[in-house]
C-alpha positions as CSV (number, residue, x, y, z in Angstrom):
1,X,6.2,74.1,3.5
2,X,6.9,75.7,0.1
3,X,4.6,75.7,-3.3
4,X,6.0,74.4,-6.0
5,X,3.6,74.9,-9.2
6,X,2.9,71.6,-10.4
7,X,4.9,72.0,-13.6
8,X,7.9,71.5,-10.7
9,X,6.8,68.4,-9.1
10,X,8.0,66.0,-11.3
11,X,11.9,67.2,-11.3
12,X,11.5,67.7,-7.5
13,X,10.5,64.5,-7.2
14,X,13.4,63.1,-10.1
15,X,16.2,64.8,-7.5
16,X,14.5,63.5,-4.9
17,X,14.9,60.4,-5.8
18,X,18.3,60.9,-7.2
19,X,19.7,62.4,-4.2
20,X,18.8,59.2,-2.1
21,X,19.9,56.6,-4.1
22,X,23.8,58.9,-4.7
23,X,23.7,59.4,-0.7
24,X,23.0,55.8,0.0
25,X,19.5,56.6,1.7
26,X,18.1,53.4,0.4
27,X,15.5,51.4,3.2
28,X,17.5,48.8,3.7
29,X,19.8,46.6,1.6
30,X,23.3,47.1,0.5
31,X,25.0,49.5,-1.6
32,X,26.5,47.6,-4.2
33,X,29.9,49.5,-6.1
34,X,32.3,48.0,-9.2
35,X,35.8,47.9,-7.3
36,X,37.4,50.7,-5.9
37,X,36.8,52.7,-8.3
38,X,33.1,52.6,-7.9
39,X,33.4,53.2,-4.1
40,X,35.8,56.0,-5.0
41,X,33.6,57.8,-7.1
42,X,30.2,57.0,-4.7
43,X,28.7,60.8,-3.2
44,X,28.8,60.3,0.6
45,X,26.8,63.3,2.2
46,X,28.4,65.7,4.5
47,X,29.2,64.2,8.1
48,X,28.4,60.5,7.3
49,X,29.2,57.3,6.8
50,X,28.3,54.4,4.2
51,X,29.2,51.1,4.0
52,X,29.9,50.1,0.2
53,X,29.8,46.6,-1.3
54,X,32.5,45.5,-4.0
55,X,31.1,43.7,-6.7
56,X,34.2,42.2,-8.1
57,X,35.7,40.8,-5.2
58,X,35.8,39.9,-1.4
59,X,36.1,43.6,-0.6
60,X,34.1,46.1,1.2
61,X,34.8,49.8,1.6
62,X,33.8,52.5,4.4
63,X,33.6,55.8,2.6
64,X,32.9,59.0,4.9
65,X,32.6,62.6,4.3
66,X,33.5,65.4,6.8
67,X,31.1,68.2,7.8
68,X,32.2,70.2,5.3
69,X,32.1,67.2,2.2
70,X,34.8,66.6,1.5
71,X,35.8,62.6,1.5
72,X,37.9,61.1,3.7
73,X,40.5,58.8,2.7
74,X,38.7,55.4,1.6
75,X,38.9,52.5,3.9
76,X,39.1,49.1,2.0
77,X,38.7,45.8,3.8
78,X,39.1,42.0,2.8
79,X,36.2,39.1,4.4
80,X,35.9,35.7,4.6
81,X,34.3,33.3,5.7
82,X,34.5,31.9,9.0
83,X,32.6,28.4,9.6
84,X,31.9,26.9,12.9
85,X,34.5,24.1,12.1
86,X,37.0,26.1,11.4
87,X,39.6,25.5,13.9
88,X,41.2,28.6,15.3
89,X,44.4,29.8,13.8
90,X,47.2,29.3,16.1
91,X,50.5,30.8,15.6
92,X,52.6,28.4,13.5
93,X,56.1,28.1,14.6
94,X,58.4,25.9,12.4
95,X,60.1,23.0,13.6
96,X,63.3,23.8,13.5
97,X,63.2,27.1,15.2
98,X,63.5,26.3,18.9
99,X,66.7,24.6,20.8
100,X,65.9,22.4,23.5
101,X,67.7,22.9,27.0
102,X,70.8,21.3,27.0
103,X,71.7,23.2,24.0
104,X,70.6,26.7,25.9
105,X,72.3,26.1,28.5
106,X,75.4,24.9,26.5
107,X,75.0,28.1,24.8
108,X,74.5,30.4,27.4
109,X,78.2,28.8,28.9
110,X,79.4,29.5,25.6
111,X,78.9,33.2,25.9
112,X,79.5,33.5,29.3
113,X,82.8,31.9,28.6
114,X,83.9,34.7,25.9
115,X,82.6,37.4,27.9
116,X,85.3,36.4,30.8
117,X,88.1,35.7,28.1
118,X,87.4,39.8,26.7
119,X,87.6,40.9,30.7
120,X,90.8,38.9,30.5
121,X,92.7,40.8,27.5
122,X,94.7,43.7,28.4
123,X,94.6,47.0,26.5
C-alpha cells in the first residue's frame, strides 16, 4: 500500500468519495437522475452497467460503458403498475372486423368465379 503524507488524506478521501457516488457505487438504494438528461450526463465506469431512476416521470434508464468508457447508446424504458386484479390484456379485435361463414364462403365463390371468367377471355 502506498503513503500518502497526511496533508493528502483528506482529498484522497474527498475523490474517494466522489468517485463512488459519479460511478453509482452506493450500498444499496437507487440512483436517482432529473430526466434524460440527468441519465445522459451520469459517469458510468468502464465495462459496466447502472440502472438509473427518472425523477420526473415513469421512466428508468440502463446506461453502460464499454471497456474502453466510452457510453453506449442510452436505453430508456416506461413502468407501470401491474395489480393482481388486473385482468390480462387480450388482443382487442373490433366488432366489425370479422365475416361470418356464409359470407366467406359466398366470397370465396365470388373470386373463384372471376378467376374462371379471366381463363375464359381470349388474347
Amino acid at each position: 500500500m502506498a503513503y500518502y503524507p497526511s496533508y493528502y488524506q483528506p482529498y484522497i478521501q474527498q475523490y474517494g468519495q466522489q468517485y463512488g457516488q459519479q460511478y453509482g457505487q452506493q450500498s444499496g438504494g437507487l440512483v436517482w437522475v432529473q430526466g434524460e438528461a440527468g441519465a445522459k450526463s451520469y459517469m458510468v465506469a468502464p465495462n459496466s452497467n447502472v440502472l438509473l431512476m427518472d425523477s420526473e416521470n415513469s421512466r428508468f434508464f440502463i446506461k453502460s460503458a464499454d471497456a474502453s468508457g466510452m457510453p453506449r447508446p442510452l436505453r430508456i424504458f416506461e413502468y407501470r403498475e401491474i395489480s393482481e386484479n388486473t385482468p390480462s390484456e387480450a388482443p382487442k379485435v373490433a366488432e366489425n372486423n370479422y365475416i361470418t361463414r356464409d359470407e366467406f364462403e359466398r366470397r370465396i365463390a365470388e373470386i373463384t368465379h372471376q378467376e374462371a371468367k379471366k381463363d375464359e377471355l381470349p388474347l
